[in-house]
N, C-alpha and C positions, 0 to 999 in steps of 0.2 A: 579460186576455182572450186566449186561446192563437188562433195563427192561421189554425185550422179556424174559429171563430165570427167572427175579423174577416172573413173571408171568406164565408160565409154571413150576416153583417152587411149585407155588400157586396150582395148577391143580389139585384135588384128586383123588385116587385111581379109584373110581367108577363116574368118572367125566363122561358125557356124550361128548365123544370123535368123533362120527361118524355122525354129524348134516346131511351128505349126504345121510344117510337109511333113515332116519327119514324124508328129503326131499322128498327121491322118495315112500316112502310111502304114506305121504298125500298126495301129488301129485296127484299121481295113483287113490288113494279113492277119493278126489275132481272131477277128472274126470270121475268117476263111477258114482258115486253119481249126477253129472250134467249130464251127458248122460242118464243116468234112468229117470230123471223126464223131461229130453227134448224128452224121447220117451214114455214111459209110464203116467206124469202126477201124480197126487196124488190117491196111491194104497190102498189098504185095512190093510195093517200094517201101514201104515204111520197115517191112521185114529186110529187104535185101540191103537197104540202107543200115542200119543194125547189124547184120553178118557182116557185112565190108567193112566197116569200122572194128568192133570185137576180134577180125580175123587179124589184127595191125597189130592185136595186143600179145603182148611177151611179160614174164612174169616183173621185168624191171621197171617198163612203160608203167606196167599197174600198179608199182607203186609210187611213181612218180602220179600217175592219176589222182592216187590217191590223196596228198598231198593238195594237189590243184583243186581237188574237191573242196578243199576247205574254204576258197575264193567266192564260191555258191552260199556258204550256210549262213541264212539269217540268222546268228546267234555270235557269227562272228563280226558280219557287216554292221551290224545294228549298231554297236561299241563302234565300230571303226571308221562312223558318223565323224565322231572326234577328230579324226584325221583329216575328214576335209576341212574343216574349222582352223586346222592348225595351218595345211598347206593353202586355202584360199581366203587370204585373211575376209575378201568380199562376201562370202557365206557367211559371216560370223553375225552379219547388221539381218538375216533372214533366215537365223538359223532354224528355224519351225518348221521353213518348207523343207526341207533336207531332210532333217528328221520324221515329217510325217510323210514323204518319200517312202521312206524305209521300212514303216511301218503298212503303208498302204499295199507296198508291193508281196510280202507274204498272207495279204488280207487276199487280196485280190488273188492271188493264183489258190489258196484253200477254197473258195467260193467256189472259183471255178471249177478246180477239180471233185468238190461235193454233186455239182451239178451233174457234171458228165461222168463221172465214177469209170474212167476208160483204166483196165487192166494195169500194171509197169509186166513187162518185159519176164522180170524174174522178181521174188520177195512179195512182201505186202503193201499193201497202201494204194493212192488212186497215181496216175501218170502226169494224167494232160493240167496243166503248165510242167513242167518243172519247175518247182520252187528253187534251187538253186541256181537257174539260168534265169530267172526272173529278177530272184533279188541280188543277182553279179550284173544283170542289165540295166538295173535299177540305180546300183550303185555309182558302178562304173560308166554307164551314160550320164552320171549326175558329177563326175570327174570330167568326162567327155565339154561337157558345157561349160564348166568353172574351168578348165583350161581354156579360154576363150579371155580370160584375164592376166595372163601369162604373156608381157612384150615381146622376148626373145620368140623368134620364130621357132627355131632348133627344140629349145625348151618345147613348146608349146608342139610339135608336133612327135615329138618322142613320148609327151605324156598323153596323147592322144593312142598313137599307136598302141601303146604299153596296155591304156584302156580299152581299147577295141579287142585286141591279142589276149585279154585276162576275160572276154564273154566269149570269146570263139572257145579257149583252151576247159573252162568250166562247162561248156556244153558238149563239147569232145569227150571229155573228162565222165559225164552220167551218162551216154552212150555204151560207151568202151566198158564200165560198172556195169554194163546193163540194168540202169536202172530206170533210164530212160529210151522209149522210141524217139529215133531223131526228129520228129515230128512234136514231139513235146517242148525239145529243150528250142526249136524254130515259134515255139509259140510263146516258151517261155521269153525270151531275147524281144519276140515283139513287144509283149506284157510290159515289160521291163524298161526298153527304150520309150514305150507310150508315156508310163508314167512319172518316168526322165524328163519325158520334154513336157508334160504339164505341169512339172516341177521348176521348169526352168520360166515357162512363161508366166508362172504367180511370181515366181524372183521376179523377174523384167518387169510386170505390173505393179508388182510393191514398191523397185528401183525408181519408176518412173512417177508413183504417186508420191515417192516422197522426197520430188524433186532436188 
């Protein structure tokens, strides 16, 4: 059996097959979400949304926050490339795409936030992406996919959970900071899954060109 079909062997039933919906989905909400706050600016849900969250926080939350934050920082994910290499031995034949993942996703939300220069909340610097909900979405959806290699169901849907629950809790996490409008880190999470899944569909076209 050549190691395109061990690997589509590998593939489960309820494997996430269609990285191209899930494309033009974020996609789409990315650019919703950047064209509302390049015409509108910071709205009256985006504030009340921000108070409801910050008022949850207690001095022990934030520093569990704190902690969680590290899940976001390109400086940490970047290295920790390594780690899907180790847990998916199938990354390892395409490792470039993974890695220029990583790279493209704190490209891409700097660009963006140059462009739109929108306020954060409190401190310096620009907001819209969140760079650490982009590159935990980035990350983490590119776990999300490579779990899809994983036979054992069980397995395979605890390290999906574990990846979905590690971009909710890092976008909770720059809210509660105030470091982000929850409208950032909704942008960021889109950013981040987009370039997931065109991550996953150069894998799957490299997989298949070199049958």
């Amino acid at each position: 059996m050549s190691d395109y079909n061990r690997e589509v062997s590998l593939e489960p039933p309820l494997a996430l097959r269609h990285p191209t919906r899930v494309l033009m989905v974020t996609a789409v909400s990315f650019i919703f979400l950047a064209a509302a706050i390049w015409l509108f600016g910071t709205v009256t849900l985006d504030q009340r949304a921000l108070d409801a969250v910050v008022a949850l926080a207690t001095p022990g939350l934030v520093r569990v926050m704190k902690i969680i934050n590290y899940g976001g920082d390109k400086l940490v994910l970047l290295p920790a490339t390594l780690a899907l290499y180790a847990a998916f031995p199938q990354s390892r034949r395409r490792w470039w795409i993974w890695l220029a993942l990583m790279i493209a996703a704190p490209t891409a939300e700097g660009l963006t936030k140059l462009a739109l220069a929108r306020p954060r909340p409190e401190g310096h610097g620009f907001a819209f992406p969140s760079g650490h909900v982009t590159a935990a979405a980035a990350y983490f959806g590119a776990v999300f996919y490579l779990a899809g290699t994983i036979a054992s169901t069980t397995r395979r849907r605890l390290v999906r959970v574990a990846a979905a629950s590690a971009i909710v809790l890092v976008a909770i996490a720059r809210v509660m900071l105030r470091a982000h409008w929850p409208s950032d880190t909704l942008a960021g999470a889109a950013l981040g899954l987009a370039l997931a899944s065109v991550a996953a569909l150069a894998a799957t076209a490299q997989r298949r060109a070199e049958g």
